[in-house]
C-alpha positions as CSV (number, residue, x, y, z in Angstrom):
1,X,186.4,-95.7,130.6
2,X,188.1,-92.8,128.7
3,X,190.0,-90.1,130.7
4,X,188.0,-87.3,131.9
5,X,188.3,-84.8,129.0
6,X,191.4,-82.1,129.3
7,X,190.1,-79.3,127.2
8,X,193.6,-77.9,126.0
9,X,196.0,-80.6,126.3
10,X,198.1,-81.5,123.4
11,X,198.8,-84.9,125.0
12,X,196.6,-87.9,125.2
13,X,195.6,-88.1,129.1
14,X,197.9,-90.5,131.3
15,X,201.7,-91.2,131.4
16,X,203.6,-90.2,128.3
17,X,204.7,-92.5,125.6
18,X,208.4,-91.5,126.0
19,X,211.1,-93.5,123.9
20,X,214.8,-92.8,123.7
21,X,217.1,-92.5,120.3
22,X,218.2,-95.5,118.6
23,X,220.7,-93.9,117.0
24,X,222.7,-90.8,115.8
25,X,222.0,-88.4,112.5
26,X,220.2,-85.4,111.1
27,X,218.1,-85.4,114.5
28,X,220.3,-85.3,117.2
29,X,218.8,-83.4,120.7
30,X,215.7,-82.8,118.7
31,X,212.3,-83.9,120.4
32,X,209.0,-84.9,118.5
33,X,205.8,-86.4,119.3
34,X,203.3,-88.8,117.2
35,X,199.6,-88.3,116.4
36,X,197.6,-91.2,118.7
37,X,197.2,-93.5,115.3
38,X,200.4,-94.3,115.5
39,X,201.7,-97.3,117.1
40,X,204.4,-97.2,119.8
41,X,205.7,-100.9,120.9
42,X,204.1,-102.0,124.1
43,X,201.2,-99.5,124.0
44,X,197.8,-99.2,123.5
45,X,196.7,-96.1,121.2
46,X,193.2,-94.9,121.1
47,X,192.6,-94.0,117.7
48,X,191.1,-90.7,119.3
49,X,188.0,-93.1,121.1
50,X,188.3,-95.0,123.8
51,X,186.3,-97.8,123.0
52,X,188.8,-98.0,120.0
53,X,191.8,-98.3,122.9
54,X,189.3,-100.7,124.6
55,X,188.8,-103.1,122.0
56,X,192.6,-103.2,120.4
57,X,195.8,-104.7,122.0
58,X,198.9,-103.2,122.6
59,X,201.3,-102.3,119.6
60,X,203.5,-105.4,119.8
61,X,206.3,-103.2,117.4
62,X,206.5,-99.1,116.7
63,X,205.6,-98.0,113.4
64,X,208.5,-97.7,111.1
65,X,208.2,-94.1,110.8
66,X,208.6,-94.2,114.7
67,X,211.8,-96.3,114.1
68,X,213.7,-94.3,111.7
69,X,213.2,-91.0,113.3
70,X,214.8,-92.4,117.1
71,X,217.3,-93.8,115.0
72,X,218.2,-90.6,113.4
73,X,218.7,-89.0,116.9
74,X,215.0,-88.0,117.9
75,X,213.6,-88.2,120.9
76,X,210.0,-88.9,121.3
77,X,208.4,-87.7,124.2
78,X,204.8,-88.3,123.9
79,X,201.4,-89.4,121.8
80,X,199.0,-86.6,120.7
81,X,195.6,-86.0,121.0
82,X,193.4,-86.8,117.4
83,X,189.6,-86.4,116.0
84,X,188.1,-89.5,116.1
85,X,189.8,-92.4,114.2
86,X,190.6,-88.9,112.0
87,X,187.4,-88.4,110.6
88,X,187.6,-84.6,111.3
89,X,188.8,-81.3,110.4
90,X,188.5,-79.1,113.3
91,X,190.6,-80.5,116.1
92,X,188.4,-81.6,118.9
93,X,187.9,-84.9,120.5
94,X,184.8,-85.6,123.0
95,X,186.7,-87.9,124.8
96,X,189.9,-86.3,125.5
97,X,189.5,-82.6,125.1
98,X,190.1,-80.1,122.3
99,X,194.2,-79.3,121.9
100,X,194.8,-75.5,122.6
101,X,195.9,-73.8,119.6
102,X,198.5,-71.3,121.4
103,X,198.8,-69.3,118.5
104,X,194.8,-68.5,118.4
105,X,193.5,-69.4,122.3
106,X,190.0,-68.8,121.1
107,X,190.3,-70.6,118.0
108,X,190.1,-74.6,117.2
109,X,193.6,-75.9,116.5
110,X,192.5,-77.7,113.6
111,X,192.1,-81.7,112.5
112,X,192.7,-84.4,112.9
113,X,195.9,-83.8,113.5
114,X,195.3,-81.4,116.4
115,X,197.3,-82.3,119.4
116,X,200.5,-82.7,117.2
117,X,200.0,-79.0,116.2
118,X,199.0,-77.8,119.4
119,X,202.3,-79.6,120.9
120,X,204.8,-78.0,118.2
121,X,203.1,-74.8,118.8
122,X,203.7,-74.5,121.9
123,X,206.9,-75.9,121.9
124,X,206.2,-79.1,123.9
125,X,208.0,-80.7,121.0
126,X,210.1,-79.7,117.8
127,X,208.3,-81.5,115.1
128,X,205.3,-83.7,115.2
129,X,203.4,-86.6,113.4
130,X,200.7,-86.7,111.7
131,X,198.2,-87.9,109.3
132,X,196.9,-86.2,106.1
133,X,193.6,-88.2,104.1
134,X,191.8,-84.8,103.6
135,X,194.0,-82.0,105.3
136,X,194.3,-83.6,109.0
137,X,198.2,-82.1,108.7
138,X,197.6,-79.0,106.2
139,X,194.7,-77.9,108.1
140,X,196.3,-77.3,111.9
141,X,199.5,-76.7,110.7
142,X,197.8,-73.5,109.1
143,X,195.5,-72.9,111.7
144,X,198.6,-73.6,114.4
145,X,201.2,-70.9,112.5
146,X,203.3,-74.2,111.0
147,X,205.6,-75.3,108.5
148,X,204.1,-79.1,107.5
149,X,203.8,-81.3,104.9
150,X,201.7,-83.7,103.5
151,X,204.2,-86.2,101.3
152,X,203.3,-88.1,97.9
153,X,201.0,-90.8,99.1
154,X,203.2,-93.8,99.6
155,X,206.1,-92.0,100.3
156,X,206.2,-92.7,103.8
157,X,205.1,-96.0,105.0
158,X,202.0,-96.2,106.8
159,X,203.1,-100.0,108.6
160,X,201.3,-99.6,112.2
161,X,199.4,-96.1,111.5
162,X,194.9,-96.7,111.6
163,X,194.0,-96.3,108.1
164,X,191.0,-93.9,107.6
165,X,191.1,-94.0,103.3
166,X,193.9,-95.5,101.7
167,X,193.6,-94.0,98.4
168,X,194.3,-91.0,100.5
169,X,195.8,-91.4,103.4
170,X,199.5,-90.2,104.2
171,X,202.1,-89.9,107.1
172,X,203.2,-86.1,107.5
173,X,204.9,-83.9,109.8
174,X,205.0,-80.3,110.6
175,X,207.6,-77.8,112.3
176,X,208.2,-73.9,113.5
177,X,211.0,-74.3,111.0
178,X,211.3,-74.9,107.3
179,X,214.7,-75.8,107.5
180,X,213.3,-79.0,110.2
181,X,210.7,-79.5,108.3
182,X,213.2,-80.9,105.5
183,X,215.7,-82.3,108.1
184,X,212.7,-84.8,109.0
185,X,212.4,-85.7,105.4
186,X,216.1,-86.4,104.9
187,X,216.0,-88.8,108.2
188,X,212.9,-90.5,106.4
189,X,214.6,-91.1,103.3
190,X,218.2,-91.4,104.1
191,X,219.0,-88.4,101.6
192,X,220.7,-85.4,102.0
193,X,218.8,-82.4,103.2
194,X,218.2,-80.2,100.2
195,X,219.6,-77.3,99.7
196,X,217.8,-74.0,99.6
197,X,216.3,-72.6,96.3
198,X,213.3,-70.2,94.9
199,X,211.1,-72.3,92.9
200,X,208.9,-71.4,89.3
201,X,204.7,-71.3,90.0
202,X,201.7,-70.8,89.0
203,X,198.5,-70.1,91.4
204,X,195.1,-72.4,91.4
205,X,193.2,-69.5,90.6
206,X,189.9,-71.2,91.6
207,X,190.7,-72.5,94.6
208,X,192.3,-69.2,96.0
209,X,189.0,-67.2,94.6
210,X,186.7,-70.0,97.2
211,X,189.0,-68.1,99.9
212,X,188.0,-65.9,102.8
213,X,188.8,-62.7,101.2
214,X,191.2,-62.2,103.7
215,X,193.2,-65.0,102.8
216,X,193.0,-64.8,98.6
217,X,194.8,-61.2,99.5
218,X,197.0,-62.5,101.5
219,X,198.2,-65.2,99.0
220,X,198.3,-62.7,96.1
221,X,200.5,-60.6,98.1
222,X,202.8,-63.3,99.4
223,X,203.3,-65.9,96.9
224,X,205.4,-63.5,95.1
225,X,207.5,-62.6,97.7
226,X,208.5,-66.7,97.9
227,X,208.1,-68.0,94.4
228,X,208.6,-66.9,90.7
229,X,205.0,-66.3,89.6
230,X,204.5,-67.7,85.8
231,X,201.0,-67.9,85.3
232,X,197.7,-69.0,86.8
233,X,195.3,-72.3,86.6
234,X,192.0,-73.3,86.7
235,X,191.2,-77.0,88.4
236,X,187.8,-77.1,88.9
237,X,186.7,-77.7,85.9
238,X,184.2,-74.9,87.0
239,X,182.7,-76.9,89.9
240,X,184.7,-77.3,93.1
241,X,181.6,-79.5,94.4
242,X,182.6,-82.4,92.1
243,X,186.1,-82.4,93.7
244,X,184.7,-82.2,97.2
245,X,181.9,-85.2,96.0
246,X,184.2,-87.2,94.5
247,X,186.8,-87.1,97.7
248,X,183.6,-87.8,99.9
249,X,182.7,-91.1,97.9
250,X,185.6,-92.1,98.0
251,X,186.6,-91.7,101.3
252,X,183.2,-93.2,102.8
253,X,183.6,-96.4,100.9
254,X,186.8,-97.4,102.3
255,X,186.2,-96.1,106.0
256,X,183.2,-97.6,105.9
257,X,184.7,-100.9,104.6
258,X,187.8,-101.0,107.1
259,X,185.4,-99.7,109.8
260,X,182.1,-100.8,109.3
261,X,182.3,-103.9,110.8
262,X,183.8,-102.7,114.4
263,X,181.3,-100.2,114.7
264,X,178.6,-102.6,113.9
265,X,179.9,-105.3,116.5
266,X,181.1,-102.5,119.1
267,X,178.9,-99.4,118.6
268,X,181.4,-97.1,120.1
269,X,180.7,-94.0,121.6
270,X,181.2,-91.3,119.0
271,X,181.3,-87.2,118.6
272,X,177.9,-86.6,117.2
273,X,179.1,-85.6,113.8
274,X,181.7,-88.5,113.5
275,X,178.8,-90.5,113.9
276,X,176.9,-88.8,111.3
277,X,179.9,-88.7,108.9
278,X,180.1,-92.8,109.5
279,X,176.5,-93.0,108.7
280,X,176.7,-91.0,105.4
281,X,179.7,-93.1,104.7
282,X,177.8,-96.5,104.9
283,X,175.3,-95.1,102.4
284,X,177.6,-94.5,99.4
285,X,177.2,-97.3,96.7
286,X,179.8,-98.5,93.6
287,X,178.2,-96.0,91.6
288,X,179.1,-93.3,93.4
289,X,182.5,-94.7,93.8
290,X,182.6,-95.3,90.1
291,X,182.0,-91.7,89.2
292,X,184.2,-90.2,92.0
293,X,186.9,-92.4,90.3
294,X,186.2,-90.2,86.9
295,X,186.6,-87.0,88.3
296,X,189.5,-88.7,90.5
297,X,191.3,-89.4,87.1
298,X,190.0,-86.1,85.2
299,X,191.3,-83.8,88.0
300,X,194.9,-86.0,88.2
301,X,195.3,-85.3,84.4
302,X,194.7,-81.0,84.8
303,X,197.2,-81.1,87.7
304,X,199.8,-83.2,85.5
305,X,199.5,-80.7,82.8
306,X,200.0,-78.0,85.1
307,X,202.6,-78.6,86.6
308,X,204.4,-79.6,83.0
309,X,206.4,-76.3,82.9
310,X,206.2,-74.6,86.5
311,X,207.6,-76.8,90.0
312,X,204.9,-75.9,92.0
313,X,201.1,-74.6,91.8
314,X,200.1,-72.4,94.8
315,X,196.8,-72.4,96.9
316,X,195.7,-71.5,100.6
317,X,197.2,-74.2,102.7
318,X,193.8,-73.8,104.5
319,X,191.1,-71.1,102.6
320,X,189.5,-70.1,106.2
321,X,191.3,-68.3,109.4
322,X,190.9,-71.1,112.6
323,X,186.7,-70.9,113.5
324,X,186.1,-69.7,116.9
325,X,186.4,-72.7,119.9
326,X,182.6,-71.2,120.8
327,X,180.2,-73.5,119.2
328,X,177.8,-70.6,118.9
329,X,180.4,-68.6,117.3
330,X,181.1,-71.4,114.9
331,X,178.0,-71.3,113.2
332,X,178.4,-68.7,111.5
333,X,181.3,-70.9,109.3
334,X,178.5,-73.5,108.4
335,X,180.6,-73.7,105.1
336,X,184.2,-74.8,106.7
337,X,183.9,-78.5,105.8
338,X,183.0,-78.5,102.3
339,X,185.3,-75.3,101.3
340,X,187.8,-76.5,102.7
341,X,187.5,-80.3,101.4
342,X,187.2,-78.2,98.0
343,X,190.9,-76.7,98.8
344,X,192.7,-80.0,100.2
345,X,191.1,-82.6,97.9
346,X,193.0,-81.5,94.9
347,X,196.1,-82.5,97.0
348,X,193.9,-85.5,98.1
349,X,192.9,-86.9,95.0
350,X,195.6,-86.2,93.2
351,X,198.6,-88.1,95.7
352,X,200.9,-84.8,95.0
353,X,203.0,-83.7,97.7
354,X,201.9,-80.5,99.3
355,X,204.1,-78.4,101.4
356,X,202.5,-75.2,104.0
357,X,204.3,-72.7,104.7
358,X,203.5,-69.9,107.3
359,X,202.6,-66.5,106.1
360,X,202.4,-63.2,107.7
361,X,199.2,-63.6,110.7
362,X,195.6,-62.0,109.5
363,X,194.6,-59.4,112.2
364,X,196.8,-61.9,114.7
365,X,195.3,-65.1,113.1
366,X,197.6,-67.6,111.4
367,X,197.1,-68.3,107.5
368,X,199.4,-70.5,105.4
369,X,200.2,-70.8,101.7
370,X,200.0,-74.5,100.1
371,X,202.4,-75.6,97.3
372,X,201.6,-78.7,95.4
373,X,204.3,-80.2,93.7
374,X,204.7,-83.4,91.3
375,X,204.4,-86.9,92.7
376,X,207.9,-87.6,94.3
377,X,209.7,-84.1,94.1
378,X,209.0,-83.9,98.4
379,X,212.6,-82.9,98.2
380,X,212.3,-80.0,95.9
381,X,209.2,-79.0,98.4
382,X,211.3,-79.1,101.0
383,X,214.0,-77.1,99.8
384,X,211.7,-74.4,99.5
385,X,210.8,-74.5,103.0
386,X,214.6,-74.6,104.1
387,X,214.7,-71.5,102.8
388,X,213.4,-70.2,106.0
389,X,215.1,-71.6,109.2
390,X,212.8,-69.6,111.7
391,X,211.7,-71.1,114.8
392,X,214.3,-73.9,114.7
């Protein structure tokens, strides 16, 4: 039986997953915690459902991500709450409570990686694990007031993390500080941390126009102040709904295919609309995988081109402020799913390395600019955001 829910923990109920350093390096006396698909030797995560925790044994090793950071001085001092086996974007969990986003108390803290925002926020921890498929770390770390990143897919092994959709899925990490965020990356890949510099870009003009007006201001006003502004882009091809299609097909055919099965034998207990997102995945055929692949490959080669002459191409790290915890409140956003899918997928489909950084609050909400770079220059994205050392 699951926990009774603890609406504004960051932590998943029950004692905390603590572990000592290995080690000495980049990390030393800092403290993080890891997003509840990770695995921690000698315990049982939940995946974000209990019947998950029920039906899985113990991690008999940590996940190598887990290794390399206590061996580069960190101390981890706890698993964090996550949307159902990550099938989510706003941050709540039925089982174990919704993760308080302390920068927005009346707002969600966003998904799937919610608790690991929530904690960083608050400063339970200095930096945090989590996953990115569709924006599980770009999303709260927006919504939150974070520095995070989602690296090229692959970058980052995913040994011991619960898969959701490999073509997408990817091992992130977010911080109150740029210059952490890139410290993290350096313990990751045993490089140096890179030095500060101003980088050339160009805006996704189509993906900031799908924006909250609010936010497509905000961006226009602030990218400059951060990067050299060269130009502008169009990605859509003049139909954001194909991206958002494509990443759904996708997606639904592999959770469905790595996930189908347990829920058919188990029929866990699930959030009403993780249920209904597991349904719709089950539905999607090789057709519809087919064609997602086209616009998969079609939207790869326009980012490519792009980013030819300029390092990065810039675009709301989430296009909507954090929706209201009310539920009533929330429907007034019924579009927050698909505009925002719209927004992460190019990331998504695409495997590029996106960076968020934290931009000046909207009326006291948190907002964030994304920067997509090329497939392996994470370092170059990170020494962007070491450029600001706030919160560290």
């Amino acid at each position: 039986m699951a926990a009774a829910p603890q609406d504004g923990a960051a932590f998943v109920p029950g004692p905390r997953s603590v572990r000592e350093p290995t080690g000495r390096g980049v990390l030393n006396g800092r403290t993080f915690a890891a997003k509840d698909l990770i695995d921690v030797a000698g315990d049982r995560k939940t995946s974000g459902n209990p019947d998950w925790q029920r039906t899985h044994p113990a991690a008999l090793r940590s996940a190598p991500v887990v290794d390399r950071l206590l061996a580069a001085g960190a101390r981890l001092v706890g698993k964090t709450i996550t949307d159902e086996l990550a099938f989510s974007l706003e941050g709540e969990n039925l089982h174990y409570g919704t993760p308080r986003n302390p920068r927005a108390p009346d707002r969600l803290p966003g998904g799937s990686s919610s608790g690991s925002a929530s904690a960083v926020a608050a400063g339970e921890a200095d930096f945090a694990l989590g996953t990115d498929t569709g924006g599980s770390v770009r999303v709260p770390a927006c919504f939150c007031g974070l520095f995070g990143i989602r690296p090229t897919r692959g970058r980052v092994p995913l040994e011991g993390v619960t898969p959701l959709a490999p073509s997408f899925d990817t091992l992130g990490w977010m911080s109150r500080s740029g210059r952490l965020l890139a410290e993290v990356g350096a313990a990751l890949w045993g490089s140096p941390v890179p030095e500060p510099r101003r980088l050339r870009a160009k805006f996704v003009a189509d993906a900031v126009e799908i924006a909250e007006p609010r936010i497509r201001e905000l961006l226009r006003s602030e990218g400059p102040r951060r990067f050299e502004i060269v130009g502008e882009v169009r990605l859509y091809d003049g139909s954001p709904d194909r991206v958002v299609d494509a990443y759904r097909a996708i997606q639904g055919r592999e959770a469905w295919a790595l996930h189908g099965p347990w829920i058919v034998e188990n029929r866990p207990r699930f959030a009403e609309a993780v249920q209904g997102r597991f349904e719709a995945a089950r539905r999607f055929t090789a057709a519809d995988e087919a064609a997602a692949r086209q616009t998969q490959t079609e939207l790869i080669r326009r980012v490519d081109a792009a980013l030819e002459d300029v390092d990065v191409l810039l675009l709301p790290g989430a296009p909507t402020v954090p929706p209201p915890r009310d539920a009533r409140a929330r429907a007034e956003h019924p579009k927050f799913r698909a505009t925002t899918l719209a927004v992460e997928g190019i990331g998504s489909l695409t495997g590029c390395p996106e960076i968020v950084i934290p931009v000046a609050p909207l009326d006291e909400l948190p907002a964030g600019l994304g920067a997509i770079g090329a497939r392996g220059a994470d370092e170059r994205l990170l020494a962007e955001a070491a450029r600001d050392p706030s919160g560290a």
